[in-house]
Every structure is written in C-alpha cells, then in structure tokens.
C-alpha positions as CSV (number, residue, x, y, z in Angstrom):
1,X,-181.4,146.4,-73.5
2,X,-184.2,148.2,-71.8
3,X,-183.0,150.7,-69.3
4,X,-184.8,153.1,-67.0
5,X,-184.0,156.1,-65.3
6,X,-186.0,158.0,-62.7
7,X,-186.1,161.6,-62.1
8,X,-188.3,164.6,-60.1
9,X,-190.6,166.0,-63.2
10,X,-189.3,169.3,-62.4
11,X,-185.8,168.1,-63.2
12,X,-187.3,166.8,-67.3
13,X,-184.7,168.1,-69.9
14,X,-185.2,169.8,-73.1
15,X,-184.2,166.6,-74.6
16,X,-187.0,164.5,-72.8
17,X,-189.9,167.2,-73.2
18,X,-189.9,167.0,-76.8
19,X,-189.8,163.7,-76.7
20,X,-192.5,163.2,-74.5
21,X,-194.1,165.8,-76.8
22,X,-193.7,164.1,-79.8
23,X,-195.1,160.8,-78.5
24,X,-198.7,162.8,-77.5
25,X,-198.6,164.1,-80.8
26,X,-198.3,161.2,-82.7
27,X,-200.7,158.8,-80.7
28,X,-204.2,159.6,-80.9
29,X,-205.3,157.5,-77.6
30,X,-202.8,159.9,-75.9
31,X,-204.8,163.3,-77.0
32,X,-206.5,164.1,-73.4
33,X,-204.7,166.5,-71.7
34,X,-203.8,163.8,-68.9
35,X,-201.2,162.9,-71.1
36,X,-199.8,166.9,-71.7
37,X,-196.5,167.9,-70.3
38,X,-198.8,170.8,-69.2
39,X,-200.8,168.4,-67.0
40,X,-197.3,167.1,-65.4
41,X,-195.8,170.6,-64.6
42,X,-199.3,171.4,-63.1
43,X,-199.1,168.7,-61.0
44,X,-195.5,168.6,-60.0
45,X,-195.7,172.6,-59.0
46,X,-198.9,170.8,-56.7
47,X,-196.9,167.9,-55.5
48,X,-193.6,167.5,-54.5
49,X,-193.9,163.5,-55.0
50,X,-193.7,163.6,-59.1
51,X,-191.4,161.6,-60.6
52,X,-191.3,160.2,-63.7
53,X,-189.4,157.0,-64.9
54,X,-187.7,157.6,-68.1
55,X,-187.5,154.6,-70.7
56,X,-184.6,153.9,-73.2
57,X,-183.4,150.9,-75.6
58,X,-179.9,151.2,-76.8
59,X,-180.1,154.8,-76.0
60,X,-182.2,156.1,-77.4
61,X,-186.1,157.0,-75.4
62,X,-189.2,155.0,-76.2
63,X,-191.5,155.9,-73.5
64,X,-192.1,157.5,-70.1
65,X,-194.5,156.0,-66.8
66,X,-195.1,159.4,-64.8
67,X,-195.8,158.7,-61.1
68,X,-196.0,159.7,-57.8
69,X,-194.2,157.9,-55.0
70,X,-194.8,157.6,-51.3
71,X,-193.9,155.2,-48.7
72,X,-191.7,152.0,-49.5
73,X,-191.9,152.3,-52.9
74,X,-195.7,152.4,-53.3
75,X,-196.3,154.4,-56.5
76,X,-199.6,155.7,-58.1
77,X,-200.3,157.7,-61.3
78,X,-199.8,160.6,-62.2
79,X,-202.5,163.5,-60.3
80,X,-203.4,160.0,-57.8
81,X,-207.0,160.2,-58.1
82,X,-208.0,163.0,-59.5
83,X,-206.4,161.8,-62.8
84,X,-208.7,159.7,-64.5
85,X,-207.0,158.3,-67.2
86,X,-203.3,157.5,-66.9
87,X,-200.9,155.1,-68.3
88,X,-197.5,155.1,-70.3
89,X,-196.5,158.2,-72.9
90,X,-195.0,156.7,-75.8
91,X,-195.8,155.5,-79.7
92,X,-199.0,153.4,-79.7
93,X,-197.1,150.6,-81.0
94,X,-194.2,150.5,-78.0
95,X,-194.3,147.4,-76.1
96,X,-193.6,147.5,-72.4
97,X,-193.4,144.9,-69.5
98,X,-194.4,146.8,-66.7
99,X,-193.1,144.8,-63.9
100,X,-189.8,145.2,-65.3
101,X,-190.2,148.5,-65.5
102,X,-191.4,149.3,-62.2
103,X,-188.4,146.7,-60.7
104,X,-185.7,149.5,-62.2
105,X,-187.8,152.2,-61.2
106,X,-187.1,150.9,-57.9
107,X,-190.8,150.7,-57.2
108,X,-192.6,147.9,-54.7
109,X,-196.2,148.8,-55.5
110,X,-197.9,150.2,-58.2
111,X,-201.8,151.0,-57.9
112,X,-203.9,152.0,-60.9
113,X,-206.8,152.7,-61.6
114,X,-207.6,154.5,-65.4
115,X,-205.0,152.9,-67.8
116,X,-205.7,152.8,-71.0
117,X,-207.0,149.3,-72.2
118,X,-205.1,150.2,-75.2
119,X,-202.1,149.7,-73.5
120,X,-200.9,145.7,-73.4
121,X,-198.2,146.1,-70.3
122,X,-200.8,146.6,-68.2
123,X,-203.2,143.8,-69.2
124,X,-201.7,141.0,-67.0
125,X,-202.0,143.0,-64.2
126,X,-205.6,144.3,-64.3
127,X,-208.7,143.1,-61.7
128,X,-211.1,145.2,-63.3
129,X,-212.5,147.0,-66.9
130,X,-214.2,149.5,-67.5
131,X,-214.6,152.4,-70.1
132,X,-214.5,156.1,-70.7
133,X,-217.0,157.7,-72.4
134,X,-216.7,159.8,-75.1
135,X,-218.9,162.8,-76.9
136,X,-217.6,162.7,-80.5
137,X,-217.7,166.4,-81.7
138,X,-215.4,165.7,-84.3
139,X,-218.1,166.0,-87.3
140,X,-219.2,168.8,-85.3
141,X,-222.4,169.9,-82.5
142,X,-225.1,169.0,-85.1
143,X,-223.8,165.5,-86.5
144,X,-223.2,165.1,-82.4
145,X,-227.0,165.8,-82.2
146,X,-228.1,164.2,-84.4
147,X,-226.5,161.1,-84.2
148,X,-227.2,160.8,-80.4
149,X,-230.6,161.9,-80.7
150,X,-231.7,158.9,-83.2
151,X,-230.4,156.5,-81.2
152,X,-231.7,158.0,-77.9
153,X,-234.8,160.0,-79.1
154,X,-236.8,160.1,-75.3
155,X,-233.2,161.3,-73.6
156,X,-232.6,164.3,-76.0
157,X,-236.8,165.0,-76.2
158,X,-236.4,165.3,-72.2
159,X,-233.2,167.8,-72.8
160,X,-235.0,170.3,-75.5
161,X,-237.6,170.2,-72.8
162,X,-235.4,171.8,-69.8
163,X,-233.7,173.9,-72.6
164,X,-237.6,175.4,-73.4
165,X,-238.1,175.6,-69.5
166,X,-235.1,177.5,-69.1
167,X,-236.1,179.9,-71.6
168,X,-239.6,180.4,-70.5
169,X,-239.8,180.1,-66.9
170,X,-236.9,182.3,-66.1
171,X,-236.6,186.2,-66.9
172,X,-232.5,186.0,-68.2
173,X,-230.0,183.5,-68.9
174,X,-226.3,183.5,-69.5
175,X,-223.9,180.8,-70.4
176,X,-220.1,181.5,-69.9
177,X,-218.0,178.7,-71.3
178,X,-215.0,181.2,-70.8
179,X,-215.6,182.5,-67.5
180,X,-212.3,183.7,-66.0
181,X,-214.3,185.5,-62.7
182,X,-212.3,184.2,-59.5
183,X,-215.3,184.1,-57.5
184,X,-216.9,181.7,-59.7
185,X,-214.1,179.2,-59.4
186,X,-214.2,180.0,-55.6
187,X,-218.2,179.0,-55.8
188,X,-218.1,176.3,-58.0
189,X,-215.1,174.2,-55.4
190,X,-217.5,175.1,-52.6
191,X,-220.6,173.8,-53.9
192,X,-218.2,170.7,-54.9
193,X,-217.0,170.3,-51.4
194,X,-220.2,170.9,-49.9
195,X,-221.9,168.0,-52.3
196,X,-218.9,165.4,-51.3
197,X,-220.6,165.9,-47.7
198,X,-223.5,165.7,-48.0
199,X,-223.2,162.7,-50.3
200,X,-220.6,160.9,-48.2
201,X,-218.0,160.5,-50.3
202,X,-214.3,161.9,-49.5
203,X,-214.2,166.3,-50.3
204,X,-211.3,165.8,-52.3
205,X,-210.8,169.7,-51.9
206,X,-210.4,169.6,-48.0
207,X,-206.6,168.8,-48.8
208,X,-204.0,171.3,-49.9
209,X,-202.9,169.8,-53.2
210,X,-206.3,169.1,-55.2
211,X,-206.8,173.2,-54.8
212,X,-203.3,173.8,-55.7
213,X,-203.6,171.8,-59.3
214,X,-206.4,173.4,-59.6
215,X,-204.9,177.1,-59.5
216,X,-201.5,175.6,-61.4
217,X,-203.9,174.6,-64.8
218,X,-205.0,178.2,-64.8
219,X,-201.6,179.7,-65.8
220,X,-201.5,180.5,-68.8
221,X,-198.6,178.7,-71.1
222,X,-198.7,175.2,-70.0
223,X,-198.3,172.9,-73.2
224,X,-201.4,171.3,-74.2
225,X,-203.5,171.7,-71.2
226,X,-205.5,174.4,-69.5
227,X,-208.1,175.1,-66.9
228,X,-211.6,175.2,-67.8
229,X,-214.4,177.2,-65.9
230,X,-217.9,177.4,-67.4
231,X,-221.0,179.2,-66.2
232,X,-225.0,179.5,-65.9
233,X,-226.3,181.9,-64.5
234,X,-230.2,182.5,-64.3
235,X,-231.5,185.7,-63.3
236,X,-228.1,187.0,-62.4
237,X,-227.7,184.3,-60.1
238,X,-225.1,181.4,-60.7
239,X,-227.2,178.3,-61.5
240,X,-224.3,176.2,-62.6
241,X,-220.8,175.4,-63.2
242,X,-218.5,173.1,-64.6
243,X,-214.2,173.3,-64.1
244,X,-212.8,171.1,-66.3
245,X,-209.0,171.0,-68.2
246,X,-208.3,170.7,-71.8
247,X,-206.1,170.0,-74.3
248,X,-205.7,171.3,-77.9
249,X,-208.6,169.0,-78.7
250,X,-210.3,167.1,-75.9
251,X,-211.6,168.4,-73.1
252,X,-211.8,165.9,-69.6
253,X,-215.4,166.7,-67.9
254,X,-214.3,166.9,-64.7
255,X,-216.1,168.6,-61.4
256,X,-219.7,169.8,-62.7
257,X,-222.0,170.8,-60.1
258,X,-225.2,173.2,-59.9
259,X,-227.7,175.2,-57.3
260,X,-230.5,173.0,-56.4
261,X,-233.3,175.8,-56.7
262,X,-232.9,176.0,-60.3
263,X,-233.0,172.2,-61.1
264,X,-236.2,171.9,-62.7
265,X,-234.3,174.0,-65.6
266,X,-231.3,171.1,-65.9
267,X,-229.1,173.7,-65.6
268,X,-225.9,171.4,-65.1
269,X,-226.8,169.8,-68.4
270,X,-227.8,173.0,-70.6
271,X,-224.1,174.3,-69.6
272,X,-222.8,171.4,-71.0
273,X,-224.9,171.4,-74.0
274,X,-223.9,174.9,-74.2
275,X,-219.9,173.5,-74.0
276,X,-220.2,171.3,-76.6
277,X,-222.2,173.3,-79.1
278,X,-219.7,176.2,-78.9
279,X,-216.0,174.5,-78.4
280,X,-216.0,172.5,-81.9
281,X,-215.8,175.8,-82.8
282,X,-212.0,176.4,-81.1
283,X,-210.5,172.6,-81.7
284,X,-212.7,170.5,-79.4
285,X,-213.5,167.4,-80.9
286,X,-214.3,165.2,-78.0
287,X,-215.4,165.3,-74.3
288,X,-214.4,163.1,-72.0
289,X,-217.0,162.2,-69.8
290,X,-215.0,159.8,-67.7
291,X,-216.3,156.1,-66.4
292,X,-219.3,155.7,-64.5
293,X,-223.0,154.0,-65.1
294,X,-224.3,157.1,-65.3
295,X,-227.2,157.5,-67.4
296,X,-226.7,161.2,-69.0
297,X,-223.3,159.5,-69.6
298,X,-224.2,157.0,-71.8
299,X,-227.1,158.6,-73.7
300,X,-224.8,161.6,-74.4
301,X,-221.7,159.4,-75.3
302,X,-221.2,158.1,-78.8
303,X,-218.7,155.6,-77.9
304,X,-216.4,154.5,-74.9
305,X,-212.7,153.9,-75.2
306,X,-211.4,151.1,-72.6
307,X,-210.0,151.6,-68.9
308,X,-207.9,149.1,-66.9
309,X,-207.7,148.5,-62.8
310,X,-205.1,146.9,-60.9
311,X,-201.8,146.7,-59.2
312,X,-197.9,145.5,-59.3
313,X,-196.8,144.1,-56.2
314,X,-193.3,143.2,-55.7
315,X,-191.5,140.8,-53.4
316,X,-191.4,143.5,-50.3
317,X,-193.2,144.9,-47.2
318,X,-195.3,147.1,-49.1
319,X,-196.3,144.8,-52.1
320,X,-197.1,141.9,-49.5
321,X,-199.7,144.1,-47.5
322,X,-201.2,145.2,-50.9
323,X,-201.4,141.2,-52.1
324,X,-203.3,140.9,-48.3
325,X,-205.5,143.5,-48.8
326,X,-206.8,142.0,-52.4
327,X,-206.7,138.4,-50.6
328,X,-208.9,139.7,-47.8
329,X,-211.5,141.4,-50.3
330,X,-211.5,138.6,-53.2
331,X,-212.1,136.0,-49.8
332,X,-214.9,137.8,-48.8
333,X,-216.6,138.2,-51.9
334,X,-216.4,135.1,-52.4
335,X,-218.7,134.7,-49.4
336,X,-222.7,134.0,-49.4
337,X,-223.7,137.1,-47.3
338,X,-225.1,139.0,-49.8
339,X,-224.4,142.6,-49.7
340,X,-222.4,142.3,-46.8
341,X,-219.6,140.4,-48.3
342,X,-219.1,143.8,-50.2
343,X,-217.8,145.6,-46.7
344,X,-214.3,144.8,-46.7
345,X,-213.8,145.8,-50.2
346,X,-215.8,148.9,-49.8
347,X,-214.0,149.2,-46.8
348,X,-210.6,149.0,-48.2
349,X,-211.3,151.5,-51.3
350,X,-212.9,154.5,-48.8
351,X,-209.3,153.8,-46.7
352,X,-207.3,153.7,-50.3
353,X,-209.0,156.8,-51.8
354,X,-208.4,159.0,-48.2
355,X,-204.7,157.3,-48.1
356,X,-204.1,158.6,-51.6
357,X,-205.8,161.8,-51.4
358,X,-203.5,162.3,-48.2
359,X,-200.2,161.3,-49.7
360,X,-198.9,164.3,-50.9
C-alpha cells in the first residue's frame, strides 16, 4: 500500500535526508544539482511555499515529488521556473502513478514543465518533449574538443577564431571561473534584468524570491549544490559573466550574459570555453546547457537527455480552469489563421510564467 505524506521542506527529518540522499547518489539521471537536498534548502529559505510529498510502501520510503503549492491546490516544481529540470527523487527503477500521488498529496493541479523523460509517471500526462543538452566532459576538455569539433568542424573553426581575436585585439584578458567579488554578481543580475527588457520577456529578477535563491546557493555547506559565478574581463573591464549552480559533478548553465562592446571577441562563449576546460579538473563531468533550439547549444552538446511538459488536473475548481485553458489553446491551434492561431497559447504561457514567477 502506497502511502503519502506531505510536509514544509524545512520540517525534512534526519531519517528522510539520507534517504533522499541516497536515491541522488545512486541514480545517475538524478546527478544535477536540481535534484540536491542543497538545491531544496536553498529554495525553501527563498520560499515559504516548499513542500515536499513524502512516499512510502509498507513503511518503508521509496521516493519524494518536491513542490511548491499555491492557491486551491495548484502545485508546481520545485524552484517554479527557474528550475529546469524537475521530477521525482527516488531509485531509477521506482514506479510511480502520479495522479495517485498528487490525489494524497491533496493536490488539484500540477503544472510541469522539465521532467525527466526518464521518468514513466509522468508520461501519460505530458503535451510536449523536448530535451536537455548536455556537454560530456567526462573523458575530459580535449576528448570534449575533439569529439565536437569533428562533427562540427565550421562551429569550433569560428570559436578558435574569437579566441585569437580576443588575444590580439585587446591589451589584457582575465577569466575567473571562481569569482567570489559581490559586485560581479551585483553586475552580472543587472545586465540579466536589463536583457529581459529589452528583449521582452518577463525579468525574472524584478521579484523578491529569484534574488533570494540566488544569495541562499552561495552559502557555503549546502549538500551537493553551490552557486557559481564566472568572469571575463577585457582590459580590466567586465566583458562577461555566467552564474550558474552545481553539483559534485554537473554543473546547470544557467543565466550567462555579456557587455555588447566587446562582442566581436565572443566573450560569453570564451568564458564558457574557459568553464569547461578548467572544471573537469575539480569533478565536473557535464554541463547542462538546458533545452532550447539554440545553435551554440547543439554544436557544443554531445548529446541530449529527454524533458517532459504537462499537467495533472483533478476533479475541482482549479483543475477545471486549467483543463479550459489547454481547451482554449489546443482549439485555436487547431484553427487556419496562420500565425495568429498561436495568440492564445502564447498568451496563456506569458500569463502562466508572470503567475508563477509571482506566486511566492
């Protein structure tokens, strides 16, 4: 008999942690730091809405579903959008039907949006795939470089070409991958926010809980996870930066961003060059680029592990509005308009991604 229990992630026992511990350790699609307990207490001293349902059979624990929960029992993943990847922490063989789950959890709606596509109990509930991709460092920087470069020889060509620029068109250069300076996290969130603007997407740092996770991962002693701010700077100027998190061996490329005036020198992609020739080094054997069609994504990537998109609705006021909402979107897609019949999905994700960003 399956039973689940729910409690604040503050409130975790002993008992639980090294549970939760043990089934990171043992399941190798579990090694990003999403996954770390470090990555929950982070998040739980940022929000006060982390909860995590607990997961037995005949006593004893077989998994945990982290979440955060807001309004009539509509539930998202752990670190809501800013966590990437999400999905149950337990032995890659454990078997879970979600709905059931979620029905003892005493949740109405769940809305995700990274799950593994390793994961089965998420499967029947998915409206969309996609993948993660991955920079295998675990042969090291050179078998990376080598490997990538034969299959993409005009990509890396075009990167030892900014690499020469940026060693003979400037007077000094210095990469940080360590780079502890306040002010540099200060500059990199507020050349973050101030690209969200001016690219019209949602500054997911103009609310109070994105900065607070941020400053929570960069205490030292969280298991498994820790804040990671890298540097370029060009002629004593900062050119580039990248703050990312990491665990014992993957680190999640997370919020890059650069100065225009030096981009003729790639200066976001030598730093991360720069990351992955030096981090093998100290553990790191992948980097997680994330999802996206991006093209430095997938001539970088050696491979891409799979992501899930979807929801749990529930009989109930909230899971009915949610069941509207993808009725409204699949109808009008459905439509021959063209581009328009894209509006009142687009629509509806702009208003989901503010809602969720809001929450806390």
């Amino acid at each position: 008999m399956v039973e689940v229990e729910t409690c604040r992630a503050s409130l975790l026992g002993s008992h639980e942690r090294s549970a939760w511990s043990a089934f990171q350790g043992a399941n190798p699609s579990l090694a990003s730091p999403y996954f770390s307990l470090g990555f929950l207490d982070a998040v739980a001293q940022a929000r006060r809405d982390t909860h995590i349902a607990v997961i037995r059979e005949k006593g004893a624990i077989t998994g945990f579903l982290p979440f955060h929960q807001g309004l009539l029992g509509y539930a998202r993943p752990l670190g809501g959008p800013l966590g990437d990847h999400h999905g149950f922490i337990a032995p890659s063989d454990a078997q879970f039907d979600l709905r059931a789950v979620l029905r003892q959890a005493g949740l109405k709606v769940f809305d995700f949006s990274g799950a593994l596509g390793t994961q089965a109990a998420f499967r029947p509930h998915a409206h969309f795939t996609d993948g993660s991709w991955v920079i295998d460092l675990s042969a090291g920087y050179e078998a990376w470089l080598a490997g990538r470069g034969a299959v993409e020889p005009k990509a890396f060509r075009n990167l030892r070409a900014r690499r020469r620029k940026l060693e003979d068109e400037t007077t000094s250069f210095v990469f940080r991958v360590h780079d502890d300076r306040p002010e540099v996290l200060a500059k990199a969130l507020e050349w973050k926010s101030a690209q969200y603007v001016r690219t019209g997407h949602f500054d997911v740092f103009s609310v109070d809980w994105t900065r607070r996770l941020i400053n929570a991962l960069g205490v030292e002693g969280l298991e498994n996870a820790q804040r990671l701010v890298s540097s370029l700077e060009i002629d004593g100027k900062l050119a580039a930066a990248h703050v990312g998190v990491r665990s014992g061996t993957v680190l999640h490329y997370w919020f890059p961003v650069y100065d225009p005036e030096f981009a003729r020198v790639g200066p976001g992609l030598n730093l991360l060059l720069e990351i992955a020739r030096e981090l093998p080094a100290q553990g790191l054997k992948e980097i997680h680029l994330g999802p996206g069609e991006y093209d430095f994504k997938r001539e970088l990537a050696s491979w891409q592990f799979p992501l899930m998109s979807g929801y749990v609705a529930a009989p109930s006021l909230a899971g009915a509005a949610r069941q509207l909402a993808d009725n409204i979107q699949d109808a009008a897609e459905r439509l021959p308009l063209g581009p328009i019949s894209t509006l009142p999905g687009r629509a509806f994700r702009r208003i989901d991604r503010f809602t969720a960003f809001r929450a806390a």
